[in-house]
Backbone bond lengths (Angstrom), bond angles and torsions (degrees), N, CA, C in turn:
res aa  C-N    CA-C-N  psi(-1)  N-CA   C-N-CA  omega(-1)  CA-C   N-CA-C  phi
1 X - - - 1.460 - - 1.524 109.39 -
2 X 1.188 137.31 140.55 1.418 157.93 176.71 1.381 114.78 -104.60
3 X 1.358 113.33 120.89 1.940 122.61 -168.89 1.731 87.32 -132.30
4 X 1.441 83.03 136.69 1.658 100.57 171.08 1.399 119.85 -80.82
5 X 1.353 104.86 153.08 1.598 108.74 -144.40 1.865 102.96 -130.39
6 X 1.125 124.39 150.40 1.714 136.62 147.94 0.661 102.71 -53.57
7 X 1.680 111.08 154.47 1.774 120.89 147.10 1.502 112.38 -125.87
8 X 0.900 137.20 70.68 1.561 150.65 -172.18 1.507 105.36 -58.65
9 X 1.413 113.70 119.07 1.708 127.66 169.86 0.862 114.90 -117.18
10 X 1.571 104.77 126.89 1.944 109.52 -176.47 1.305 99.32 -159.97
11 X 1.781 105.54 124.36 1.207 124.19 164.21 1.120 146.41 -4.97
12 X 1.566 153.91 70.48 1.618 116.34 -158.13 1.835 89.49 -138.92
13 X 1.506 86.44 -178.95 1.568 105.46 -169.10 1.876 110.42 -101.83
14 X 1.096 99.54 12.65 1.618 109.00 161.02 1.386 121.36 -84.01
15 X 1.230 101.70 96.06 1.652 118.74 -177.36 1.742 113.04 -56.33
16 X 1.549 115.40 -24.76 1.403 93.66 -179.46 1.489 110.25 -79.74
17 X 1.055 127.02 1.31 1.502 123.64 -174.46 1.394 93.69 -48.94
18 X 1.743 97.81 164.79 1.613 120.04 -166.50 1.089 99.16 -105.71
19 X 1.843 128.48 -28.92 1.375 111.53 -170.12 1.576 92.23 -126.84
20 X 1.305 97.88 157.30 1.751 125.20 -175.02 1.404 102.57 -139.42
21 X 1.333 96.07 142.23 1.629 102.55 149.30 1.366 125.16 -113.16
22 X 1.243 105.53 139.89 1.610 124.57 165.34 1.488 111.33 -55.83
23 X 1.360 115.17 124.38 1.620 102.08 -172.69 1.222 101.44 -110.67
24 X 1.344 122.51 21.93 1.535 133.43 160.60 1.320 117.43 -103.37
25 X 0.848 137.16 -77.41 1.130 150.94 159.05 1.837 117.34 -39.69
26 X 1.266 106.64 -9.46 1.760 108.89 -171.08 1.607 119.40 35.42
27 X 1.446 105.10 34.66 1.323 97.74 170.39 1.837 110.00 -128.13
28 X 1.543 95.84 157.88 1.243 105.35 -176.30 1.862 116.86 -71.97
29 X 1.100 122.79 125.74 1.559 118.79 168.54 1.613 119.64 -97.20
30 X 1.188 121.01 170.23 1.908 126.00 158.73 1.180 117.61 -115.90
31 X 0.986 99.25 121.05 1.840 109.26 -170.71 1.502 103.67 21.62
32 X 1.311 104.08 99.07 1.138 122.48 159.93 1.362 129.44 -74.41
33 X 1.614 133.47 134.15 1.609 114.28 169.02 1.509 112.17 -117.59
34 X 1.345 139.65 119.15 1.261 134.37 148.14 1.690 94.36 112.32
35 X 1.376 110.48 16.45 1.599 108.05 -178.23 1.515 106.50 -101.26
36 X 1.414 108.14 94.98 1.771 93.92 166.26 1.072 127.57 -75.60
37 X 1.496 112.91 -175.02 1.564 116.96 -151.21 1.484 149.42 62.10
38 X 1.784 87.05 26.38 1.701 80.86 -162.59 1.903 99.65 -118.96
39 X 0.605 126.75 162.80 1.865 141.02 155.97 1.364 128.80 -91.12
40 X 1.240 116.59 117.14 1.945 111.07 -172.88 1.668 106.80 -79.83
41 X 1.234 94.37 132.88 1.401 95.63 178.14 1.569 112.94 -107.58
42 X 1.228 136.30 167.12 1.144 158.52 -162.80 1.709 104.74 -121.27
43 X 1.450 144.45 122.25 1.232 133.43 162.07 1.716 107.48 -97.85
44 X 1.273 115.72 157.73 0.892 117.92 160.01 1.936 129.89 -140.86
45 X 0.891 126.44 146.22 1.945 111.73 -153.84 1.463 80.74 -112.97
46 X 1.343 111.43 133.66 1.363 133.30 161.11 1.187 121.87 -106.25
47 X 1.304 139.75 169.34 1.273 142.21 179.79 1.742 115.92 -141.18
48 X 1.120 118.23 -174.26 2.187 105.23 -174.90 1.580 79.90 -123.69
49 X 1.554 68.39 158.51 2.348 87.73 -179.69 1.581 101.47 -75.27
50 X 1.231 133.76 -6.45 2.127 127.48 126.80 1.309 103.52 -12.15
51 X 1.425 114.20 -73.05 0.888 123.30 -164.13 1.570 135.76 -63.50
52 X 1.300 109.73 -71.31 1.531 130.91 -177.68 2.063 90.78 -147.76
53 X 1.454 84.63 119.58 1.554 108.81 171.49 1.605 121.40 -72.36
54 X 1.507 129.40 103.54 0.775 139.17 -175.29 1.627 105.56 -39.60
55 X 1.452 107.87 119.48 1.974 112.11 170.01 1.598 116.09 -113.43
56 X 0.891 112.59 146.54 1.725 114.30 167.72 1.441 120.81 -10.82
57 X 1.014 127.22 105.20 1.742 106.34 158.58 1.240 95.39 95.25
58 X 1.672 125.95 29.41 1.547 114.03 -179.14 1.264 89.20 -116.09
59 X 1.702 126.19 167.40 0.921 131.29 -177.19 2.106 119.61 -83.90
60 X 0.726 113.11 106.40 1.536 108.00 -175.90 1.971 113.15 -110.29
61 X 1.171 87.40 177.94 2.069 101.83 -173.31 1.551 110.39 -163.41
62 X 0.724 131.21 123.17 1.171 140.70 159.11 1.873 125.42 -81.68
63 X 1.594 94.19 6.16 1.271 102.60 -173.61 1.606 115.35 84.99
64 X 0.940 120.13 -15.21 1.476 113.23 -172.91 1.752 92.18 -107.39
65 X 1.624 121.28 -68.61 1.208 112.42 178.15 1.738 107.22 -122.18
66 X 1.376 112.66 -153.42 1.555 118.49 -152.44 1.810 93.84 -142.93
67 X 1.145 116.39 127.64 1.704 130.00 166.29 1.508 127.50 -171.97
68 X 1.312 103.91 154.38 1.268 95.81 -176.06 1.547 117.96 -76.43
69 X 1.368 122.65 154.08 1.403 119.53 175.95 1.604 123.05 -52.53
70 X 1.189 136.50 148.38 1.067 158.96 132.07 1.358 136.76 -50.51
71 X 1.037 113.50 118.66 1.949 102.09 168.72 1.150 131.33 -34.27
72 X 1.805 109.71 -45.68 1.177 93.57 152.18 1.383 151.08 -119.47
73 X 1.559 109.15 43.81 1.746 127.14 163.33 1.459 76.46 -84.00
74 X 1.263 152.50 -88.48 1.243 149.66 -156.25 1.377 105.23 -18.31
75 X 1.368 127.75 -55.68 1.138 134.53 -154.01 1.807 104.98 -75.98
76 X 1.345 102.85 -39.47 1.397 110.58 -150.61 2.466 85.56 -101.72
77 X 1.391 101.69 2.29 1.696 109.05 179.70 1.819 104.39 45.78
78 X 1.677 100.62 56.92 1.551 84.98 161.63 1.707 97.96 93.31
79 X 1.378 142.40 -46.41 1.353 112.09 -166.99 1.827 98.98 -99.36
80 X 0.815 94.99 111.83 2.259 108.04 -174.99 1.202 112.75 -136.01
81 X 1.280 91.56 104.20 2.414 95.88 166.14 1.278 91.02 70.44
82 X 2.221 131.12 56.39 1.226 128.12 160.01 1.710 116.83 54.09
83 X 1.652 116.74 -0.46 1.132 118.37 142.96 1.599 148.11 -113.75
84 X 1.662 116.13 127.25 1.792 123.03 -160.54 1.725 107.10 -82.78
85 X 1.435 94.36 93.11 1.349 117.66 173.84 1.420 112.65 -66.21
86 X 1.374 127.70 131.22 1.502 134.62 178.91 1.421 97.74 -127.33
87 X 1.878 101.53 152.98 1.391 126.37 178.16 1.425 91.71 -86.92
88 X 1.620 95.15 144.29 1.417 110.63 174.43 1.525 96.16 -128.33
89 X 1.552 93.01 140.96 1.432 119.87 -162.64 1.526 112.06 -125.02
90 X 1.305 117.15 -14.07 1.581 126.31 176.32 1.707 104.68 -163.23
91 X 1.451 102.02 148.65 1.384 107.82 -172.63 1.691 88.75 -144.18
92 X 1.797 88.60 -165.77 1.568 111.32 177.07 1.763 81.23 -128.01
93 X 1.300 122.77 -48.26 1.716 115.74 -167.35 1.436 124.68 -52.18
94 X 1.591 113.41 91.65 1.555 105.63 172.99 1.446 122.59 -26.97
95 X 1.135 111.84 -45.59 1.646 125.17 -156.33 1.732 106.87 -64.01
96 X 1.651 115.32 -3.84 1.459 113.21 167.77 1.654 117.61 -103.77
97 X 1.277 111.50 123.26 1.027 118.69 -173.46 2.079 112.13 -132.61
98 X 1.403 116.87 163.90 0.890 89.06 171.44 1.830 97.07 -154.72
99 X 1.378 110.55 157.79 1.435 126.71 -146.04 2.050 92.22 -78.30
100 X 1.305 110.66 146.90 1.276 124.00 166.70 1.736 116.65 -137.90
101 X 1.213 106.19 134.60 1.583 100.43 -157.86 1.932 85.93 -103.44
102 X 0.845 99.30 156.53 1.578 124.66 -173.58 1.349 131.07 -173.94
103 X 1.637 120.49 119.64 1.347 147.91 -171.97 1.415 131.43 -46.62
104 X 1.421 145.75 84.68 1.312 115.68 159.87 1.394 123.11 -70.30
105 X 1.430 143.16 -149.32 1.161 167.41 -159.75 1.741 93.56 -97.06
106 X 0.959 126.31 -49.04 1.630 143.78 -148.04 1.350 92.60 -109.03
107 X 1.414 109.91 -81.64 1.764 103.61 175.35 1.525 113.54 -138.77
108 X 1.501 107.56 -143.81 1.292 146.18 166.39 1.545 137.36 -74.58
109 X 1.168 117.59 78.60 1.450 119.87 178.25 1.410 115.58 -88.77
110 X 1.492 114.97 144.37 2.068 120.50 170.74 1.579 91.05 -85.69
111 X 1.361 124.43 150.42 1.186 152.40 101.84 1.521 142.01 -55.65
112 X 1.252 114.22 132.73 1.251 110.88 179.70 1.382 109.67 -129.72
113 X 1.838 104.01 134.22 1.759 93.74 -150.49 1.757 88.07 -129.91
114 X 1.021 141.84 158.07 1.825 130.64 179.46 1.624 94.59 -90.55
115 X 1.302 115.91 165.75 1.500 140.23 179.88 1.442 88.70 -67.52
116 X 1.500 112.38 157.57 1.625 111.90 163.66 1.403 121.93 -83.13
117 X 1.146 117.52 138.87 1.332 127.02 -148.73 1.913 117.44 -101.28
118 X 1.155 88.13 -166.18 2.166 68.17 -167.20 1.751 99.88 -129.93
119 X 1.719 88.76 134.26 1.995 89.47 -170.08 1.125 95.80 -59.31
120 X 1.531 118.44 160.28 1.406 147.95 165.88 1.922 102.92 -61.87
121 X 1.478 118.72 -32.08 1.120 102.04 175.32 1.381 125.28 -75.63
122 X 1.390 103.59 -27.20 1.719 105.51 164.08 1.982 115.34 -70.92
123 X 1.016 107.75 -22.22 1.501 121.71 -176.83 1.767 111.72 -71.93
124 X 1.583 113.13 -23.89 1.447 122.05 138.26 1.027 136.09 -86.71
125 X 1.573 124.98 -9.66 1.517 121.55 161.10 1.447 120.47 -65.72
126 X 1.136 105.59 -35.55 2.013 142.00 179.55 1.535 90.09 -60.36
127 X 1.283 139.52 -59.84 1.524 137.89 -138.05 1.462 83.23 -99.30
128 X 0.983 136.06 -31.76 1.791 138.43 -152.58 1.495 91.13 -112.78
129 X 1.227 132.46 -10.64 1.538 134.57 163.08 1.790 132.37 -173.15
130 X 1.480 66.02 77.79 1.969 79.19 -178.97 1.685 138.12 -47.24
131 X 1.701 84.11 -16.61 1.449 94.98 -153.60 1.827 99.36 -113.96
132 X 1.612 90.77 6.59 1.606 89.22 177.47 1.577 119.41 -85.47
133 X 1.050 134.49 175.56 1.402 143.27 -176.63 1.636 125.91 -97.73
134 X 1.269 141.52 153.77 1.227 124.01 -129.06 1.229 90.15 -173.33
135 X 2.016 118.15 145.57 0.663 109.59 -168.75 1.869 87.33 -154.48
136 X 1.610 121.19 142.16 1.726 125.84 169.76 1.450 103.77 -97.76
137 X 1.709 102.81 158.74 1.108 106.82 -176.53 1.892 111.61 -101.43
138 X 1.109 115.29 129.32 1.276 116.45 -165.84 1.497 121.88 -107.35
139 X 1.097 122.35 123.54 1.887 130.44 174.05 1.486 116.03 -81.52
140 X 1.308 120.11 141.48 1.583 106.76 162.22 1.741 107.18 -82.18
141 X 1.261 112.70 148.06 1.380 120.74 174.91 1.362 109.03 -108.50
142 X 1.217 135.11 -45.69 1.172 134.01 175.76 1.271 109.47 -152.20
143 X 1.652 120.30 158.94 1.652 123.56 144.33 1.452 110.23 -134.48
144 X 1.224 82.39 148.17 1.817 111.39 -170.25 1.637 87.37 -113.52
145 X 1.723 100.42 143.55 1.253 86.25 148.21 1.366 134.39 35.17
146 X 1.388 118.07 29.79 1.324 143.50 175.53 1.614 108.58 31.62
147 X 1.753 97.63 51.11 1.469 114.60 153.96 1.925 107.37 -119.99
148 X 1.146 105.77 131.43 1.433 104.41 -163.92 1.319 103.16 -103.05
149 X 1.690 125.54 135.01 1.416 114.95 -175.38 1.702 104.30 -103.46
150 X 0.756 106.51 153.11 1.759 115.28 175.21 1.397 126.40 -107.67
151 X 1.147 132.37 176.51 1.789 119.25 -165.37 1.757 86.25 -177.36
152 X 1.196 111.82 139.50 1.389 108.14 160.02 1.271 143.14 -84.60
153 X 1.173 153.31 84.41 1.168 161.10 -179.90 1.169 104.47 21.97
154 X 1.746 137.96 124.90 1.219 116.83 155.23 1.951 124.21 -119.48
155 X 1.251 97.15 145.78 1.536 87.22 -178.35 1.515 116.51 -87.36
156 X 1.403 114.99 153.37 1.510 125.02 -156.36 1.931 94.80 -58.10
157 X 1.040 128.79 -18.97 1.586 118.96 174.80 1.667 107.90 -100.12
158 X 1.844 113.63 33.45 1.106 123.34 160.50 1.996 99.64 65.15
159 X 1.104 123.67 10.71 1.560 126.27 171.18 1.678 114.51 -93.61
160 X 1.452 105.48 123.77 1.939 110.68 170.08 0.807 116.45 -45.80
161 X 1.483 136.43 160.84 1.914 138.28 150.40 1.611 102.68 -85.91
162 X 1.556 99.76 108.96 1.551 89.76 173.68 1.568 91.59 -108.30
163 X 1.150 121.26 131.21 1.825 112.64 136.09 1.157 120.14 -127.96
164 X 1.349 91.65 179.76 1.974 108.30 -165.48 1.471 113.32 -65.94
165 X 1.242 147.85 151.60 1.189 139.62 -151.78 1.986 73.85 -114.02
166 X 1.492 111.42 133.53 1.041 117.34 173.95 2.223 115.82 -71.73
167 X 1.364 108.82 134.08 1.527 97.95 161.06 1.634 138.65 -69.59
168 X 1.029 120.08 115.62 1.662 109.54 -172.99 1.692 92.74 -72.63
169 X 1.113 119.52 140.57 1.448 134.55 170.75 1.344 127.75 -128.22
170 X 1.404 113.17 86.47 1.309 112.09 -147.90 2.105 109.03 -68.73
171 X 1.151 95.48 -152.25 1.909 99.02 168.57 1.428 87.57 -132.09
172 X 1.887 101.02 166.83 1.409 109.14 178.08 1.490 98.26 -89.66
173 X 1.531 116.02 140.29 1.348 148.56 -179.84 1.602 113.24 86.05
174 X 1.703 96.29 13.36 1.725 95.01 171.98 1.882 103.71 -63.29
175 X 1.120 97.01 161.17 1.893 103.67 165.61 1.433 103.43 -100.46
176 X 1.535 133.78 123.63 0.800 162.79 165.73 2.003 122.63 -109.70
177 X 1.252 97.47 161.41 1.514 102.46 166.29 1.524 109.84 -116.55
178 X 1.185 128.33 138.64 1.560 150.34 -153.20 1.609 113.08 -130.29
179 X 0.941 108.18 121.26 1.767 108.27 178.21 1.051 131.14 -81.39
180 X 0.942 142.55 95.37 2.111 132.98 -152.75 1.691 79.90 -120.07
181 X 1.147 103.40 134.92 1.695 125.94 162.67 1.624 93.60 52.79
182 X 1.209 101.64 -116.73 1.663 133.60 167.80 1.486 141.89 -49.34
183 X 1.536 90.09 -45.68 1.122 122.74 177.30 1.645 146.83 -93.55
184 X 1.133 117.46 167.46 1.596 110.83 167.56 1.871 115.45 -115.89
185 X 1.103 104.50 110.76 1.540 107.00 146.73 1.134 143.75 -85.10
186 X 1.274 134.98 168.25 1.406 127.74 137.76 1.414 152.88 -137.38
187 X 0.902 134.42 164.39 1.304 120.89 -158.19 1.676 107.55 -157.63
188 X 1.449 104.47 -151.51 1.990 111.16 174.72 1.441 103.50 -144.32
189 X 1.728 93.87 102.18 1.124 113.86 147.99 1.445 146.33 23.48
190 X 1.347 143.96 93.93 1.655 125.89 -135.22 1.928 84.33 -121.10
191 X 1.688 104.41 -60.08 1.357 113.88 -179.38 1.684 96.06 141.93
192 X 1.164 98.18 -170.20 1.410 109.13 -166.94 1.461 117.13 -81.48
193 X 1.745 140.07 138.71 1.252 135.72 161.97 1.336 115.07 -33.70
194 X 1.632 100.66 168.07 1.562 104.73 175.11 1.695 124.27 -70.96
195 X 1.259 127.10 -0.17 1.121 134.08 161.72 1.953 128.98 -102.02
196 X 1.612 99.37 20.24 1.184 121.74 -168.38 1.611 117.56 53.14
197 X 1.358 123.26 6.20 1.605 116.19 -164.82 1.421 105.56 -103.55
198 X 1.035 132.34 -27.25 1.692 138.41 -179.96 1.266 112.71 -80.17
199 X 1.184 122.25 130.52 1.825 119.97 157.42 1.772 108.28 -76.45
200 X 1.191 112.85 132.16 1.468 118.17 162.47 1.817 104.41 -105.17
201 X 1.330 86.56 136.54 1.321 94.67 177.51 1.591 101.37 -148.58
202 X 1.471 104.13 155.04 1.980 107.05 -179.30 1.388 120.49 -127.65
203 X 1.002 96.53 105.59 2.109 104.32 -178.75 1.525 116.25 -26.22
204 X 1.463 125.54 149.59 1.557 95.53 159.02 1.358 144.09 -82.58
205 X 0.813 119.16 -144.29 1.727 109.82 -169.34 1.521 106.46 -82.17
206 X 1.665 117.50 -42.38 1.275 100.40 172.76 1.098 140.62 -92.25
207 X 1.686 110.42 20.93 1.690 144.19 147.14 1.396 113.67 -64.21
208 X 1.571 116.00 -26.63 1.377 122.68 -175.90 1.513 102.29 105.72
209 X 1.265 141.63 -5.04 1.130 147.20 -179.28 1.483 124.61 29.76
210 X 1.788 75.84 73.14 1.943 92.34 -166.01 1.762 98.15 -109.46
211 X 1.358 115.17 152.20 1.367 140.46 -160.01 1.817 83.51 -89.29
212 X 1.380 103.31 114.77 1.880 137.98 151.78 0.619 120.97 -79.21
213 X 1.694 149.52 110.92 1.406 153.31 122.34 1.685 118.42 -45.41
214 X 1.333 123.95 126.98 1.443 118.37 160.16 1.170 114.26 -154.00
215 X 1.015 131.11 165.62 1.756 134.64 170.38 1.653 98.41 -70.52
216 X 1.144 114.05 -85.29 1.649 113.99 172.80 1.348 135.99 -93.91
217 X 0.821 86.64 135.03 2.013 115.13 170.01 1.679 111.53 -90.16
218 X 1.153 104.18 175.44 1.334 135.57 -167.76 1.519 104.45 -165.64
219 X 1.845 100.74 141.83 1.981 96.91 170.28 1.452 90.48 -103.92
220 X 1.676 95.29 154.01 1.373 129.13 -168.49 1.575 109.52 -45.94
221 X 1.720 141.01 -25.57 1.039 120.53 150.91 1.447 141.50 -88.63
222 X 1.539 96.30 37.81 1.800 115.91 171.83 1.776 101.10 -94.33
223 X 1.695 92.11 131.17 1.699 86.91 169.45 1.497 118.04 -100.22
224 X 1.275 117.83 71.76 1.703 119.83 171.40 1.690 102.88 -45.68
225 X 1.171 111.64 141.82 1.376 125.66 -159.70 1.551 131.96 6.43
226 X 1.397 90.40 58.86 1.555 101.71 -173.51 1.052 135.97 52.73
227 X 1.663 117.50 36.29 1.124 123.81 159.97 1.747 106.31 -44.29
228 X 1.838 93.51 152.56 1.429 110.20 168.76 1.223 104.59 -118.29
229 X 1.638 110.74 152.03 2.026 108.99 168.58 1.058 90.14 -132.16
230 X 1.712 84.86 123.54 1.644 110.22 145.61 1.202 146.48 -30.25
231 X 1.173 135.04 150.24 1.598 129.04 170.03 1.329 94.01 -43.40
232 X 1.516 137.95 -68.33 1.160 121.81 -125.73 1.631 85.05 -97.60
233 X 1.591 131.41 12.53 1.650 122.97 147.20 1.449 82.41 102.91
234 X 1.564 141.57 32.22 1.579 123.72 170.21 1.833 99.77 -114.95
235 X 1.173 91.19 145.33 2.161 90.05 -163.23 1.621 74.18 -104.94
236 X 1.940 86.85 133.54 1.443 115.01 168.65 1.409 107.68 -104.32
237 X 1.342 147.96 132.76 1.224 150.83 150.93 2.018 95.69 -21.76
238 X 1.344 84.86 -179.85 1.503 110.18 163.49 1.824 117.91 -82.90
239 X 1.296 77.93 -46.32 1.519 77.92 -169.61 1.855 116.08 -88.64
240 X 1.352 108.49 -1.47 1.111 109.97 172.55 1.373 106.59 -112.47
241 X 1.223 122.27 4.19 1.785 114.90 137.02 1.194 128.00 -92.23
242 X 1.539 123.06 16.11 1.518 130.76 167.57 1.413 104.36 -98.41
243 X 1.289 121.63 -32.97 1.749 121.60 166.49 1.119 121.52 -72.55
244 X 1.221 103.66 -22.95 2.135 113.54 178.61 1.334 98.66 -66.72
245 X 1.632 112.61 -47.59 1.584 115.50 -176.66 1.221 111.10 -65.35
246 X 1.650 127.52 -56.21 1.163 127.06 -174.30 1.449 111.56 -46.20
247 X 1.609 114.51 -59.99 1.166 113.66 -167.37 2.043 106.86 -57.46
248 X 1.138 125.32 -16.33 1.273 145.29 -173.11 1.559 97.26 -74.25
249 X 0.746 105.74 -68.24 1.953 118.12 177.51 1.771 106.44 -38.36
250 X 1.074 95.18 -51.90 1.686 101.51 -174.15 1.601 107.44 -70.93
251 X 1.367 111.66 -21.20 1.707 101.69 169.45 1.232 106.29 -98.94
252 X 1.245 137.21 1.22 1.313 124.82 -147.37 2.257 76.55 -119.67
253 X 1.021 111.98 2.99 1.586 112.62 -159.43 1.744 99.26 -108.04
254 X 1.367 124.35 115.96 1.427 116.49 -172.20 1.844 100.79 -69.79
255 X 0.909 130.90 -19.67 1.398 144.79 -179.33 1.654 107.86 -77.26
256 X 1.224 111.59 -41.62 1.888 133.47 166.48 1.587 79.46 83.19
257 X 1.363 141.81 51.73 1.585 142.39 122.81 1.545 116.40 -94.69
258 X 1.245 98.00 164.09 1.628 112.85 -174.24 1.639 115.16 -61.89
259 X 1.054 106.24 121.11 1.766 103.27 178.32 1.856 101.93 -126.54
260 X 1.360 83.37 170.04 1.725 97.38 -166.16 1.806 95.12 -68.38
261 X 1.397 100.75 127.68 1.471 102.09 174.38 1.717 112.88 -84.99
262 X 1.214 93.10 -11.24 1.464 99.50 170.49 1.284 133.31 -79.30
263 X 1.157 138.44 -14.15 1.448 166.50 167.77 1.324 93.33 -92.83
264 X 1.349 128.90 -56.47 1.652 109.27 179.89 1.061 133.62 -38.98
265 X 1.760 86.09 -73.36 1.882 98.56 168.04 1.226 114.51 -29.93
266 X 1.930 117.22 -61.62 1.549 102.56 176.96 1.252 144.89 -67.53
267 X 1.631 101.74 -1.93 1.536 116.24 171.37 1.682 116.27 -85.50
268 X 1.431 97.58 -36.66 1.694 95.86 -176.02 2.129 111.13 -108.46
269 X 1.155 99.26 -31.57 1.690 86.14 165.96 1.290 125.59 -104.14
């Protein structure tokens, strides 16, 4: 499974870093040689408490600085003193490490092992597109109690699988689903606003076939909140196939009150 990920950049004074910025130019380089003016930066990949639940003694960032968790960021998962602390799960900064306890014969020894670290080939995808979106590859480790824990994949030189989360790009008059406020609609496809950043999309006619603005889309066989489709191919919400039923129950009821549709079904099909 694949969970979308941070990319946290912050300044530091470790010269072997791979990426720098140009503080002229405001752009990112890879190992640069003989280019002045630049600052080495440090990345670091975060993840949301969705994901992996912030624990004691893990490494977190909020993007501005770097520390280990607290009892109580633990408590409060990341939002502490008006700042949203994230677990970091892969870096470039040697200097994070984290303790592993392990047995001899006699006793108890700590280990100290570094965070898993991030390939150099993703470390040019990053410099050649900072602003793109990103995604780790994830294992189940266990379930308890049909809570499932997750862990990120690691490769045998201790490096994540990050890749780029691909763009769906629809055509104009594709049918798509559209996000207004809360919600999901859908409609066919118009193309992008005049500043390329908006999706336009247009309801159909017996929506009123009114002009949608949203940041994201979806194509028409994505189920945003569990839409269902019909035989005849029209996607019902969830909750407007719990009223189809309800209202179903009340005809299907010689009394015309709600009865268990579940006992029905097994009484009459």
């Amino acid at each position: 499974m694949k969970h979308k990920i941070k990319v946290a950049m912050l300044p530091t004074e470790d010269r072997t870093s791979k990426i720098w910025f140009h503080n002229n130019t405001k752009k990112l380089l890879f190992d640069p040689i003989g280019v002045m003016n630049c600052t080495s930066q440090h990345l670091y990949i975060t993840v949301s408490q969705d994901v992996e639940l912030i624990k004691e003694g893990d490494w977190i960032t909020d993007g501005i600085g770097i520390i280990k968790a607290s009892s109580k960021i633990v408590s409060a998962q990341g939002l502490f003193n008006r700042r949203d602390w994230k677990k970091i799960i892969a870096t470039t900064d040697p200097r994070l490490e984290y303790s592993v306890t392990g047995y001899t014969e006699t006793r108890s020894r700590t280990f100290y092992e570094k965070l898993p670290q991030i390939s150099q080939s993703f470390l040019k995808e990053f410099v050649a597109n900072p602003d793109g979106e990103w995604e780790v590859d994830y294992y189940p480790k266990s379930t308890i109690k049909g809570i499932t824990t997750w862990l990120p994949k690691l490769n045998q030189d201790n490096t994540v699988n990050i890749t780029s989360i691909e763009e769906w790009k629809p055509k104009n008059g594709e049918q798509v689903w559209i996000k207004v406020f809360s919600n999901w609609s859908s409609g066919s496809y118009i193309g992008l606003d005049l500043d390329g950043k908006k999706h336009l999309v247009r309801s159909p006619k017996e929506a009123g076939g009114q002009l949608m603005i949203s940041d994201k889309i979806l194509p028409i066989t994505a189920t945003p909140n569990k839409n269902i489709t019909s035989i005849e191919g029209k996607m019902y919400s969830r909750r407007e196939v719990l009223l189809l039923l309800h209202d179903l129950s009340r005809h299907l009821s010689p009394n015309n009150t709600t009865i268990d549709l579940t006992d029905w079904i097994k009484k009459n099909l």
